[in-house]
PDB file of N, CA, C and O in Angstrom:
ATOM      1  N   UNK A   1     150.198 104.794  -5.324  1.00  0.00           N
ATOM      2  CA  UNK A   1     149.490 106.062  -5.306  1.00  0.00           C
ATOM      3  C   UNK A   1     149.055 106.420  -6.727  1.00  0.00           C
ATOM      4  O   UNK A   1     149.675 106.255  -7.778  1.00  0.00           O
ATOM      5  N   UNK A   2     147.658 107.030  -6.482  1.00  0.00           N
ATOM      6  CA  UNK A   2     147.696 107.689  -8.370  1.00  0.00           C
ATOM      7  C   UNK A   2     148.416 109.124  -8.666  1.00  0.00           C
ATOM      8  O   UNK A   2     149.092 109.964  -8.072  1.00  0.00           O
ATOM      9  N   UNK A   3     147.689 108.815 -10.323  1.00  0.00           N
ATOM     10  CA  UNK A   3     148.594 109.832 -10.335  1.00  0.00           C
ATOM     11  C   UNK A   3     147.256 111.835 -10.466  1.00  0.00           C
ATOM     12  O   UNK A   3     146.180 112.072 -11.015  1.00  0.00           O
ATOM     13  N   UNK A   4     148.372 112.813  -9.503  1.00  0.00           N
ATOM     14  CA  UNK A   4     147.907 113.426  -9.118  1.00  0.00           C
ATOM     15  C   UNK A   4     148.425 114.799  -9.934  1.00  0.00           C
ATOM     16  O   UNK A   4     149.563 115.136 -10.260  1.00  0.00           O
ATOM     17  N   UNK A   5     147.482 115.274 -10.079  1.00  0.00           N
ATOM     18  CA  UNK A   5     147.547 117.212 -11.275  1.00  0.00           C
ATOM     19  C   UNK A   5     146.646 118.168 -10.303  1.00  0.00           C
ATOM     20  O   UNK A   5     145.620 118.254  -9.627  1.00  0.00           O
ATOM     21  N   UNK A   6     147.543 118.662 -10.650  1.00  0.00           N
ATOM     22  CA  UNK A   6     147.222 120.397 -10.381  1.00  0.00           C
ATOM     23  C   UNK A   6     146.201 121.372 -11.080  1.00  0.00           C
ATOM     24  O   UNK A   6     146.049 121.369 -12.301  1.00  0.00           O
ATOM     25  N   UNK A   7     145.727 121.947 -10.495  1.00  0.00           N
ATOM     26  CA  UNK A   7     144.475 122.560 -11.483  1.00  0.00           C
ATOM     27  C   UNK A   7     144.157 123.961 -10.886  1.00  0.00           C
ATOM     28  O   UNK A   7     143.586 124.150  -9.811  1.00  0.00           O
ATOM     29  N   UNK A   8     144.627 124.953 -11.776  1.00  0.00           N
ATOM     30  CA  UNK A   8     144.102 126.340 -11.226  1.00  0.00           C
ATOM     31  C   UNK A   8     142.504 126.442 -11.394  1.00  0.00           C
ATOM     32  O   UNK A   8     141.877 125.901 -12.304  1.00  0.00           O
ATOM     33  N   UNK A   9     141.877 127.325 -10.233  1.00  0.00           N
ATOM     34  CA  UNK A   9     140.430 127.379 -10.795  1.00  0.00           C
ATOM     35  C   UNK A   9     140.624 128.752  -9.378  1.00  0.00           C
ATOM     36  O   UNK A   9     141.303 128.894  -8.361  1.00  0.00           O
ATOM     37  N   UNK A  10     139.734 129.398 -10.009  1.00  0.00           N
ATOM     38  CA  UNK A  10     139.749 131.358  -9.560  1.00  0.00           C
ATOM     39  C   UNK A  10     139.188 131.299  -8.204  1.00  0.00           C
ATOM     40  O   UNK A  10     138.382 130.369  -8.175  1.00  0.00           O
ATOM     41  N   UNK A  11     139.235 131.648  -7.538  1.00  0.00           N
ATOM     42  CA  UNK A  11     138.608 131.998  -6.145  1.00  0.00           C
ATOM     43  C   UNK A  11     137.521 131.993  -6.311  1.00  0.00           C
ATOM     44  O   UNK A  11     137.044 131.208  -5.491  1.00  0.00           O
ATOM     45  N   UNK A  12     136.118 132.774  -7.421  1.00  0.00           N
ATOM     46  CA  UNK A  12     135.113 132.686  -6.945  1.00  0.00           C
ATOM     47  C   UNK A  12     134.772 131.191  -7.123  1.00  0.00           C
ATOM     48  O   UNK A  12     134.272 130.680  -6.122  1.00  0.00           O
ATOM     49  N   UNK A  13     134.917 130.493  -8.050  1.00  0.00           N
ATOM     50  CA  UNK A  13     135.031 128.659  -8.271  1.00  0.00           C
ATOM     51  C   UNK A  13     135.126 127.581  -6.799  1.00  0.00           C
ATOM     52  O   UNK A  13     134.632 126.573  -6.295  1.00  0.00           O
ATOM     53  N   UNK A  14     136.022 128.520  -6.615  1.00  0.00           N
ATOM     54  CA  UNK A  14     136.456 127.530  -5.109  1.00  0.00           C
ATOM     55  C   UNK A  14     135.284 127.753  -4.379  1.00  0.00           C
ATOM     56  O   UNK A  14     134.574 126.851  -3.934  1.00  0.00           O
ATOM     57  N   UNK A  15     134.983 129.514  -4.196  1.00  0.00           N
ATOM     58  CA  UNK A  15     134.141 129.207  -3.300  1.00  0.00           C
ATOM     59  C   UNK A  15     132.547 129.075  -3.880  1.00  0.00           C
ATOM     60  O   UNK A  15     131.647 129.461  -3.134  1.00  0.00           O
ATOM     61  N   UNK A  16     132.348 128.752  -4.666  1.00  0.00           N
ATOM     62  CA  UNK A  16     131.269 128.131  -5.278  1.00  0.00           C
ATOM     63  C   UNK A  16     131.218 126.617  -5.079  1.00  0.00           C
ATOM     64  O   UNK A  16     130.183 126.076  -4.692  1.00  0.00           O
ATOM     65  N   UNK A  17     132.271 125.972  -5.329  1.00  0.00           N
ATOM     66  CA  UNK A  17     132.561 124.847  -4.659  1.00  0.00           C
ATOM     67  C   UNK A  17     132.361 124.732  -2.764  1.00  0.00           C
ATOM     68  O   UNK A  17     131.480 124.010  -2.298  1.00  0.00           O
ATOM     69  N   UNK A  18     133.132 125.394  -2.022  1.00  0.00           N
ATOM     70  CA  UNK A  18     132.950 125.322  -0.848  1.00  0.00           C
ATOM     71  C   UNK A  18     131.410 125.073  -0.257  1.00  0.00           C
ATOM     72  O   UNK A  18     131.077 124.511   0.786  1.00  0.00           O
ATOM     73  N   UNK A  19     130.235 125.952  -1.731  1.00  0.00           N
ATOM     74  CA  UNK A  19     128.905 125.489  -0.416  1.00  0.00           C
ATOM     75  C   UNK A  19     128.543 124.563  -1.068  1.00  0.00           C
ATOM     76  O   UNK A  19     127.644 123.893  -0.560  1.00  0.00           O
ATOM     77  N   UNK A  20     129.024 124.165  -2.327  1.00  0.00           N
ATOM     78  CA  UNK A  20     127.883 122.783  -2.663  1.00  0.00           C
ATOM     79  C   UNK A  20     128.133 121.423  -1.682  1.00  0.00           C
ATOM     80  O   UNK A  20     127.193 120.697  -1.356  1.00  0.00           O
ATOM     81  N   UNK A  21     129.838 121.127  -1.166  1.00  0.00           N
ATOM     82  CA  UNK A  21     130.067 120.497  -0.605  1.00  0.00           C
ATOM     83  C   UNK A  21     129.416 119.308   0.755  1.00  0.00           C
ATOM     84  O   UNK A  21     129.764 119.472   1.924  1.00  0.00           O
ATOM     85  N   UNK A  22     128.907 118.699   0.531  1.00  0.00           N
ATOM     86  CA  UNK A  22     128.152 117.800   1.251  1.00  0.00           C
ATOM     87  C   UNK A  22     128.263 117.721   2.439  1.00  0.00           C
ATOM     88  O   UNK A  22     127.237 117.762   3.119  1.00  0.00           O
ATOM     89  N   UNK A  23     129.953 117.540   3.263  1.00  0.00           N
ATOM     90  CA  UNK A  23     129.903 117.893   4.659  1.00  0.00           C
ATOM     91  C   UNK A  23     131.508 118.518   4.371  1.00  0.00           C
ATOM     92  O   UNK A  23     132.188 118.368   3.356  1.00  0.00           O
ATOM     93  N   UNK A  24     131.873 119.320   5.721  1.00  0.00           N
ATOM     94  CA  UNK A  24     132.848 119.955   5.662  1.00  0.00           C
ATOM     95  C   UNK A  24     134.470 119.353   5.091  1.00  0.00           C
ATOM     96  O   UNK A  24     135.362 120.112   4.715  1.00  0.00           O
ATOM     97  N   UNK A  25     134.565 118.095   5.128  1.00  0.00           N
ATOM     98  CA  UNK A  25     135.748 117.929   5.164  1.00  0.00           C
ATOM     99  C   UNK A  25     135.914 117.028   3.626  1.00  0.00           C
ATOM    100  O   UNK A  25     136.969 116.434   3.407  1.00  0.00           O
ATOM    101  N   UNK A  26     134.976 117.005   2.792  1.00  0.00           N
ATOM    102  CA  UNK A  26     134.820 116.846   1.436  1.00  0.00           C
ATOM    103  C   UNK A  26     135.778 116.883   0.898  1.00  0.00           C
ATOM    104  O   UNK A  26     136.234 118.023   0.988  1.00  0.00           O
ATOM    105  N   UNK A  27     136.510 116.134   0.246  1.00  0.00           N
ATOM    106  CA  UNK A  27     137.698 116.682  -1.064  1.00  0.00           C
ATOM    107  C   UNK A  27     137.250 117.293  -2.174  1.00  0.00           C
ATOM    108  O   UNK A  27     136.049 117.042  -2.275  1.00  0.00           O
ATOM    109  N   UNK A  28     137.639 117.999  -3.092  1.00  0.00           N
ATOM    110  CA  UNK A  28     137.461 118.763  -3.738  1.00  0.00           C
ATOM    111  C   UNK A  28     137.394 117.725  -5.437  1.00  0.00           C
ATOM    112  O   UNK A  28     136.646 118.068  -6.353  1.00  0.00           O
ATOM    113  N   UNK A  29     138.178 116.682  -5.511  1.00  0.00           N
ATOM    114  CA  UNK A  29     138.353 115.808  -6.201  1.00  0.00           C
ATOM    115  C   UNK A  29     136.720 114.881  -5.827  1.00  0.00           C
ATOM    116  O   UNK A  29     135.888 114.656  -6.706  1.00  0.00           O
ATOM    117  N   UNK A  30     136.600 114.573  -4.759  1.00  0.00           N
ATOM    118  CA  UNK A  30     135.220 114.008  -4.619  1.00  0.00           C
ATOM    119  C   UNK A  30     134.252 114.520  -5.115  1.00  0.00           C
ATOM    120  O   UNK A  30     133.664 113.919  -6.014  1.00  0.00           O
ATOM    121  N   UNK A  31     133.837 115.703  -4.698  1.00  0.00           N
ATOM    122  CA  UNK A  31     132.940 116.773  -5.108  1.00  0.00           C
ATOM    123  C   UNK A  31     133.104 116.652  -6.465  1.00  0.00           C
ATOM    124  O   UNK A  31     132.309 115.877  -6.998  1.00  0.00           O
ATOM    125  N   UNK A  32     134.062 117.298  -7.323  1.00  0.00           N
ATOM    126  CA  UNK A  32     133.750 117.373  -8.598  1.00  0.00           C
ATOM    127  C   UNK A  32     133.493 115.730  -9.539  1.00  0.00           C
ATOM    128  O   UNK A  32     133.202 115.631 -10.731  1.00  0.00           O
ATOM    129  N   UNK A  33     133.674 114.805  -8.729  1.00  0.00           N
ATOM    130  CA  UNK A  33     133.412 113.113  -9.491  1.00  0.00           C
ATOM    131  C   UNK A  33     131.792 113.504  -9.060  1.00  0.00           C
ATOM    132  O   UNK A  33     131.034 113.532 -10.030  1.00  0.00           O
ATOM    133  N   UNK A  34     131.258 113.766  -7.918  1.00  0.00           N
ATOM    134  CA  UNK A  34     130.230 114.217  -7.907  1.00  0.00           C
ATOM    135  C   UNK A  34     129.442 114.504  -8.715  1.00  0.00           C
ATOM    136  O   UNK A  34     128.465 113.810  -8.997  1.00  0.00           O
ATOM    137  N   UNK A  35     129.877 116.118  -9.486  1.00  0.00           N
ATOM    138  CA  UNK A  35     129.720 116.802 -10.496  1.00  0.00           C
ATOM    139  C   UNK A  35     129.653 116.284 -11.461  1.00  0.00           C
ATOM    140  O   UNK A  35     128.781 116.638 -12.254  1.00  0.00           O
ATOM    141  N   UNK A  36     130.462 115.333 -11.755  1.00  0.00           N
ATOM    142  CA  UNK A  36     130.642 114.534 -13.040  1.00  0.00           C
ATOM    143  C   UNK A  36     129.372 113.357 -12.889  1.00  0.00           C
ATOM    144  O   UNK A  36     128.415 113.428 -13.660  1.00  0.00           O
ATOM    145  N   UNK A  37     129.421 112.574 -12.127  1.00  0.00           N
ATOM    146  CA  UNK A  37     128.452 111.391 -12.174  1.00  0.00           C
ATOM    147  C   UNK A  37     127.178 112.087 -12.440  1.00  0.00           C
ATOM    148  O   UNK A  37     126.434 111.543 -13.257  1.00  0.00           O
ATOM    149  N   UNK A  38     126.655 113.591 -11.701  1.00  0.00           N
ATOM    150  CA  UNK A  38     125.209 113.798 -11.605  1.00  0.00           C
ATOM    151  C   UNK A  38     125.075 114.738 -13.072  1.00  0.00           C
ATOM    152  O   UNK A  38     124.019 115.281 -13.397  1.00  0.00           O
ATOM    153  N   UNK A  39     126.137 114.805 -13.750  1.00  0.00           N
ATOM    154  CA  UNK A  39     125.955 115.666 -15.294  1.00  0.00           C
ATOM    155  C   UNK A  39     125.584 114.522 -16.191  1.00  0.00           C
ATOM    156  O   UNK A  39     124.777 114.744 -17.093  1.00  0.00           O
ATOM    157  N   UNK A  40     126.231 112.983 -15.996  1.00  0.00           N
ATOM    158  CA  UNK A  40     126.126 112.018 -16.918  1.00  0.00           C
ATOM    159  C   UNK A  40     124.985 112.094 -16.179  1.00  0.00           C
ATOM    160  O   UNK A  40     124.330 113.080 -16.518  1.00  0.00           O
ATOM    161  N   UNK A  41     124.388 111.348 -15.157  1.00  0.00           N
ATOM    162  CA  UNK A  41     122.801 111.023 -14.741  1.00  0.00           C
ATOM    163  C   UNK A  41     121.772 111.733 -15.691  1.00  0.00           C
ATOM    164  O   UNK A  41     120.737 111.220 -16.115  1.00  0.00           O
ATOM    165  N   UNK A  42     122.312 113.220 -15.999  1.00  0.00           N
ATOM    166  CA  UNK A  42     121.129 114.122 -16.306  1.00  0.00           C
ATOM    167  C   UNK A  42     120.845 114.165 -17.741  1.00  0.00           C
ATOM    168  O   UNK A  42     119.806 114.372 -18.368  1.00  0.00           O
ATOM    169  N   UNK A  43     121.965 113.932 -18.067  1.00  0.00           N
ATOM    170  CA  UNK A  43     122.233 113.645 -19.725  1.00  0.00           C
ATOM    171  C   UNK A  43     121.785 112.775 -20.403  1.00  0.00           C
ATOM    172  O   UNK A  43     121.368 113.024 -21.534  1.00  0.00           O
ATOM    173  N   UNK A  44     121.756 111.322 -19.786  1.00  0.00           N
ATOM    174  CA  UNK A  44     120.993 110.477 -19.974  1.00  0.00           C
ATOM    175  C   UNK A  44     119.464 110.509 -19.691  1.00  0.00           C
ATOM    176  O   UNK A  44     118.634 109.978 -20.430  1.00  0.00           O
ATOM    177  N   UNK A  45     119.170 111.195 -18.529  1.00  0.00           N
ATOM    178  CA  UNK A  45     117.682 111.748 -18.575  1.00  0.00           C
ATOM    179  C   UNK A  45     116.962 112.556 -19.378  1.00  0.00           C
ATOM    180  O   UNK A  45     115.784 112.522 -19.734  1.00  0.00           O
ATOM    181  N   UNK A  46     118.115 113.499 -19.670  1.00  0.00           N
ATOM    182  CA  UNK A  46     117.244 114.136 -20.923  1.00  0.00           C
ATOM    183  C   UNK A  46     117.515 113.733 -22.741  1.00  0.00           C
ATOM    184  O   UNK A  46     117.163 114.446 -23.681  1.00  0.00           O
ATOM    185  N   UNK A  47     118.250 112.362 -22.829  1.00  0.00           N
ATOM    186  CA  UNK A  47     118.564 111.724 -23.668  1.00  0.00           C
ATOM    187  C   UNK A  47     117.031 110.787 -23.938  1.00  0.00           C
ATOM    188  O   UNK A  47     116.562 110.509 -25.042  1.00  0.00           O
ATOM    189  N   UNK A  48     116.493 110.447 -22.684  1.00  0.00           N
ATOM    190  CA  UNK A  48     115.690 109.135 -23.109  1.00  0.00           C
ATOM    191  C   UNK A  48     114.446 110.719 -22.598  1.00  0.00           C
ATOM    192  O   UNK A  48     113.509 110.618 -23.390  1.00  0.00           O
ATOM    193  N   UNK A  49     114.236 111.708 -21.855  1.00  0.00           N
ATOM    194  CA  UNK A  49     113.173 112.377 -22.822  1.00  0.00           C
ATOM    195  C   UNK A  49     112.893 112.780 -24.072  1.00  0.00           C
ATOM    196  O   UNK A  49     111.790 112.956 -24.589  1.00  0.00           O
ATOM    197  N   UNK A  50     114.370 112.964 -24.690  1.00  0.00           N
ATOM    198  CA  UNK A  50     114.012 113.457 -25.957  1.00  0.00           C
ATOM    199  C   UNK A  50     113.815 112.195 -26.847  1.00  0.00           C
ATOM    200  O   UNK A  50     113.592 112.396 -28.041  1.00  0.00           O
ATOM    201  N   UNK A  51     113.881 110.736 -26.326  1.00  0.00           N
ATOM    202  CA  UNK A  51     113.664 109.778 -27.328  1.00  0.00           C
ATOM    203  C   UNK A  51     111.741 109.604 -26.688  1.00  0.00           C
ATOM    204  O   UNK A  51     111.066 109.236 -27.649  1.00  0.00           O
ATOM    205  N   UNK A  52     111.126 109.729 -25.788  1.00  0.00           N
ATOM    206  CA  UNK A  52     110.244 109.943 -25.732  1.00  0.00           C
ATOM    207  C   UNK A  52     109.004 110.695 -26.827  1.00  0.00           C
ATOM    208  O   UNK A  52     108.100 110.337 -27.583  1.00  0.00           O
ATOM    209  N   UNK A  53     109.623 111.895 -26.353  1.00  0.00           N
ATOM    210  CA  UNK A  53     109.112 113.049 -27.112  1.00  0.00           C
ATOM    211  C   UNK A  53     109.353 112.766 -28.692  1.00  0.00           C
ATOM    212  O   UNK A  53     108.391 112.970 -29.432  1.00  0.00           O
ATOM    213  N   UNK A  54     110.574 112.309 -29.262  1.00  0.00           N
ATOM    214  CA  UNK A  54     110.102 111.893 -30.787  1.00  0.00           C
ATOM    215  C   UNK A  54     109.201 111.086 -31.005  1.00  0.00           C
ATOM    216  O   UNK A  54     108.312 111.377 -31.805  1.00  0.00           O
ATOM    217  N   UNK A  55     109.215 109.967 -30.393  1.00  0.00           N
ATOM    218  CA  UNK A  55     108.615 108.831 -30.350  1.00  0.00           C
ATOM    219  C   UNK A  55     107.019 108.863 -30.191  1.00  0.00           C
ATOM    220  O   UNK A  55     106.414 107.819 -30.433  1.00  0.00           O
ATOM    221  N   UNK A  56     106.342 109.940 -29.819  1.00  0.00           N
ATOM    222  CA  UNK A  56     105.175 110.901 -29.130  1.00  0.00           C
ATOM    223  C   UNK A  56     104.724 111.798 -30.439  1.00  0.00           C
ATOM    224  O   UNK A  56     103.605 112.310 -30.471  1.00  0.00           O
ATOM    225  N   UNK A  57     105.537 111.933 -31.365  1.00  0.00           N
ATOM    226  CA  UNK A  57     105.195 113.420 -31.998  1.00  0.00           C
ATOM    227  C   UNK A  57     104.585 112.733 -33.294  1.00  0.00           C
ATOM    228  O   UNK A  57     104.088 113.671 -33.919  1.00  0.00           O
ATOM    229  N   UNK A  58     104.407 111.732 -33.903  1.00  0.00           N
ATOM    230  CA  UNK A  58     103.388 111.107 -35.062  1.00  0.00           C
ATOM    231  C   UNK A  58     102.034 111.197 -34.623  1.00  0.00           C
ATOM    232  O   UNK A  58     101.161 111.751 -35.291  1.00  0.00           O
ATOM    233  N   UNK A  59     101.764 110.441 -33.051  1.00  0.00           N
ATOM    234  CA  UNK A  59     100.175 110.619 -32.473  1.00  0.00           C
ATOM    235  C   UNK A  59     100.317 111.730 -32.326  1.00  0.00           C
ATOM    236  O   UNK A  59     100.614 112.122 -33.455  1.00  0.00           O
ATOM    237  N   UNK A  60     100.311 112.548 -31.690  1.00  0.00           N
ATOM    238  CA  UNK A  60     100.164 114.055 -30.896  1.00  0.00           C
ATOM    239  C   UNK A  60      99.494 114.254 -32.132  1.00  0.00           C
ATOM    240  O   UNK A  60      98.286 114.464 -32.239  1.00  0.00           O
ATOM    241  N   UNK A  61     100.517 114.163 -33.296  1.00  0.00           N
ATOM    242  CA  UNK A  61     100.491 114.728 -34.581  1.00  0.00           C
ATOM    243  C   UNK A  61      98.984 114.962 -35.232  1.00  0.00           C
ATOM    244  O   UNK A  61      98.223 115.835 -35.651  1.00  0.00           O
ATOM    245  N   UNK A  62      99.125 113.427 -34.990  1.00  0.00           N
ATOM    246  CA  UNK A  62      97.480 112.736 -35.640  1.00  0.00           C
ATOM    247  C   UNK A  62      96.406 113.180 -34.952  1.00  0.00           C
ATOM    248  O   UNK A  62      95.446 113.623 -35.583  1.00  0.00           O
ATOM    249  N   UNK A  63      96.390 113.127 -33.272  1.00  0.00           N
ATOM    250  CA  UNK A  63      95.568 113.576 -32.698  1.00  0.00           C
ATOM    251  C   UNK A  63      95.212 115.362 -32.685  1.00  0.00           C
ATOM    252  O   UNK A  63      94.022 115.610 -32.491  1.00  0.00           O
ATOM    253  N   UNK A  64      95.805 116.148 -32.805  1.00  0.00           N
ATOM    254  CA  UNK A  64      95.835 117.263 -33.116  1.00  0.00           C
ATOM    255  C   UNK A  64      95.557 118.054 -34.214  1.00  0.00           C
ATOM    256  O   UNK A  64      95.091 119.187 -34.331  1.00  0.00           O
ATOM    257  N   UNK A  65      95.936 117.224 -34.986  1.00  0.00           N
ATOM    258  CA  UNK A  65      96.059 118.047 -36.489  1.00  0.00           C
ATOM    259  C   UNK A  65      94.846 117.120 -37.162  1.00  0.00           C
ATOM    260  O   UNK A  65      95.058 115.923 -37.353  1.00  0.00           O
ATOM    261  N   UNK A  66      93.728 117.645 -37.468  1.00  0.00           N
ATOM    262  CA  UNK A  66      92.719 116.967 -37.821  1.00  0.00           C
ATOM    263  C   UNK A  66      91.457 118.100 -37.814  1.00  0.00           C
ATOM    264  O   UNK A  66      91.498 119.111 -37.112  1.00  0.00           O
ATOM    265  N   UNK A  67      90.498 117.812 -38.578  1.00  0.00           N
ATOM    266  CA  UNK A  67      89.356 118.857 -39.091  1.00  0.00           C
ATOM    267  C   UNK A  67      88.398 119.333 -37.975  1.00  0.00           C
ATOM    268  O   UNK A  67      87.917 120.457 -37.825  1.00  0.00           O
ATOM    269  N   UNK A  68      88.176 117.860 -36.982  1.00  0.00           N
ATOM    270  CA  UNK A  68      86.969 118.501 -35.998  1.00  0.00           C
ATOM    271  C   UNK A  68      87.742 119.536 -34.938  1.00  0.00           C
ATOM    272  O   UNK A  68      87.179 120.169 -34.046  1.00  0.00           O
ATOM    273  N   UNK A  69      89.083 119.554 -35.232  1.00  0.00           N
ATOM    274  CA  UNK A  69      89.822 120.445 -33.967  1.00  0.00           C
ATOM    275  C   UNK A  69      89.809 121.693 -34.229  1.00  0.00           C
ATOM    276  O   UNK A  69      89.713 122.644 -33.453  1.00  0.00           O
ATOM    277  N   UNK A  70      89.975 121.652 -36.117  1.00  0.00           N
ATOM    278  CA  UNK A  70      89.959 123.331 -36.669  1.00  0.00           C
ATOM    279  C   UNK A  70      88.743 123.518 -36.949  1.00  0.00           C
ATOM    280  O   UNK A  70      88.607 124.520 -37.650  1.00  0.00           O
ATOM    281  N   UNK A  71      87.632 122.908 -36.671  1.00  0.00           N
ATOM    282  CA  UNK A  71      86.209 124.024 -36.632  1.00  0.00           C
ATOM    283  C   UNK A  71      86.349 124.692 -35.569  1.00  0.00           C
ATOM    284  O   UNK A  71      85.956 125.856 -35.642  1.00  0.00           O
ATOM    285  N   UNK A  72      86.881 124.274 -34.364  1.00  0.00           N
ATOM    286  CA  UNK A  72      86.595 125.132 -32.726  1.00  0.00           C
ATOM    287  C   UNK A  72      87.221 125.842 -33.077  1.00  0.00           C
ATOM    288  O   UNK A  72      86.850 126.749 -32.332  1.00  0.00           O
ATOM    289  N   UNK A  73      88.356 126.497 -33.969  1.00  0.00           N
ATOM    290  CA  UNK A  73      89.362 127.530 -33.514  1.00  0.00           C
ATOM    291  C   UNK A  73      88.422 128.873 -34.325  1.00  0.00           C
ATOM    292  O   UNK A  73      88.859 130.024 -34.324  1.00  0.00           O
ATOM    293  N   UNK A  74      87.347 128.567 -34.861  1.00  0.00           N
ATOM    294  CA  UNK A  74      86.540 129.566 -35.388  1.00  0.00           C
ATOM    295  C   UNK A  74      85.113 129.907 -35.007  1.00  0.00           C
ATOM    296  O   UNK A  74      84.305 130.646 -35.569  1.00  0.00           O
ATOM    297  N   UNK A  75      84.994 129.038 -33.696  1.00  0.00           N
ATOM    298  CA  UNK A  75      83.807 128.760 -33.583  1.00  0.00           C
ATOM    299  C   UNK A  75      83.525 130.260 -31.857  1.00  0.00           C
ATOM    300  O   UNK A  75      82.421 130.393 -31.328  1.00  0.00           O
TER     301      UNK A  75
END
């Protein structure tokens, strides 16, 4: 068997937990590995946007910032 801990968490928690739950008879330990796998998923998603977006910001740069763009802003 593993090994198993105890964990207070407040009533409204629980039942914040109770509706995310996928089908009724869910463990609560499942659910939150849940929680855990889809926080790393997202983290890494917004890890490789923000390597995007640096990676993006020299052109943007170039394309943007340039003379024929600042005649229109007076024109």
């Amino acid at each position: 068997m593993t090994d198993v801990t105890t964990i207070q968490l407040s009533k409204s928690v629980v039942k914040k937990l109770k509706k995310i739950k996928k089908y009724p008879r869910q463990t609560y330990n499942e659910l939150i590995l849940y929680l855990i796998k889809h926080s790393e998923s997202v983290r890494m998603r917004n890890q490789y946007d923000e390597f995007l977006h640096k990676i993006q910001q020299p052109k943007m740069r170039e394309l943007w910032d340039n003379e024929y763009d600042e005649a229109w802003e007076d024109a």
